[in-house]
C-alpha positions in Angstrom: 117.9 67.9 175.2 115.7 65.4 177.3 111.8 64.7 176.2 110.6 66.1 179.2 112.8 70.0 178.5 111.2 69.8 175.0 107.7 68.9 176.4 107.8 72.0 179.0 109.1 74.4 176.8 107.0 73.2 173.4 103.8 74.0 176.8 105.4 77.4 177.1 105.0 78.2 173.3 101.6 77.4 173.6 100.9 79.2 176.4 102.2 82.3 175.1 100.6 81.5 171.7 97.1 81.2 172.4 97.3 82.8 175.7 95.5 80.2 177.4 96.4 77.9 180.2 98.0 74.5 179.1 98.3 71.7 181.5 101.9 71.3 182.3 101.5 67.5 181.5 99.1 65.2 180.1 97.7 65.7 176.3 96.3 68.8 174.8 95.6 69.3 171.3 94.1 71.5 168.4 91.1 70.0 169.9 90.8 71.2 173.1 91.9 74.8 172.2 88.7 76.9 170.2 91.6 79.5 169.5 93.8 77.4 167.7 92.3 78.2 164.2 94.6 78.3 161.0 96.1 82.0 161.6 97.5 80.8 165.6 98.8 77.4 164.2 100.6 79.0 161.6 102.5 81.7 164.4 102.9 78.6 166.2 104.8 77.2 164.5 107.4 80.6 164.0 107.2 80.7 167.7 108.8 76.9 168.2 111.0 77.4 165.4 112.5 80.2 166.8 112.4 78.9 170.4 114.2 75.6 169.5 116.4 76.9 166.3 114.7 74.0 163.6 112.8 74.6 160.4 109.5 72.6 159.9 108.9 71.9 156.2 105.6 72.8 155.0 104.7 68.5 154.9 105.4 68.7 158.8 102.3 71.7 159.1 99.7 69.2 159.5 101.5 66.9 161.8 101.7 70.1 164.7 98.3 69.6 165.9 99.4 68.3 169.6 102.0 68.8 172.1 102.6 64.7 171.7 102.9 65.6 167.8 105.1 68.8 168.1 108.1 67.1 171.1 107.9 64.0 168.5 108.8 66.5 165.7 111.1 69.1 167.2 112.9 66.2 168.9 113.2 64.2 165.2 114.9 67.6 164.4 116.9 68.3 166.9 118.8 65.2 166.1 119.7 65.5 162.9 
């Protein structure tokens, strides 16, 4: 799967996730969304493991704070 598939669909999660808009390129981030809070981060993160079949390990919570952060992540894991 290319960067840019993971990047759109890892902006779909978070759309549907915090039911906001995300900008379909450029950075967005735990700090630019008031409704990511501990309870959305953490359905987050069942949201993109079910949408890209991986398993995050609890170390890798922190890490998932932007979309930069989560395509670097989910594409680590996908090639393994």
């Amino acid at each position: 799967m290319r960067t840019e598939e993971i990047d759109a669909r890892v902006r779909d999660v978070l759309r549907l996730s915090f039911k906001t808009e995300v900008p379909s390129e450029g950075s967005f981030s735990r700090e630019d969304e008031p409704k990511w809070d501990s309870l959305k981060h953490v359905e987050m993160i069942f949201m993109l493991e079910d949408e890209f079949q991986v398993q995050f390990a609890e170390s890798d919570f922190a890490r998932l704070t932007s979309v930069a952060e989560i395509v670097a992540l989910v594409e680590s894991k996908l090639a393994t």
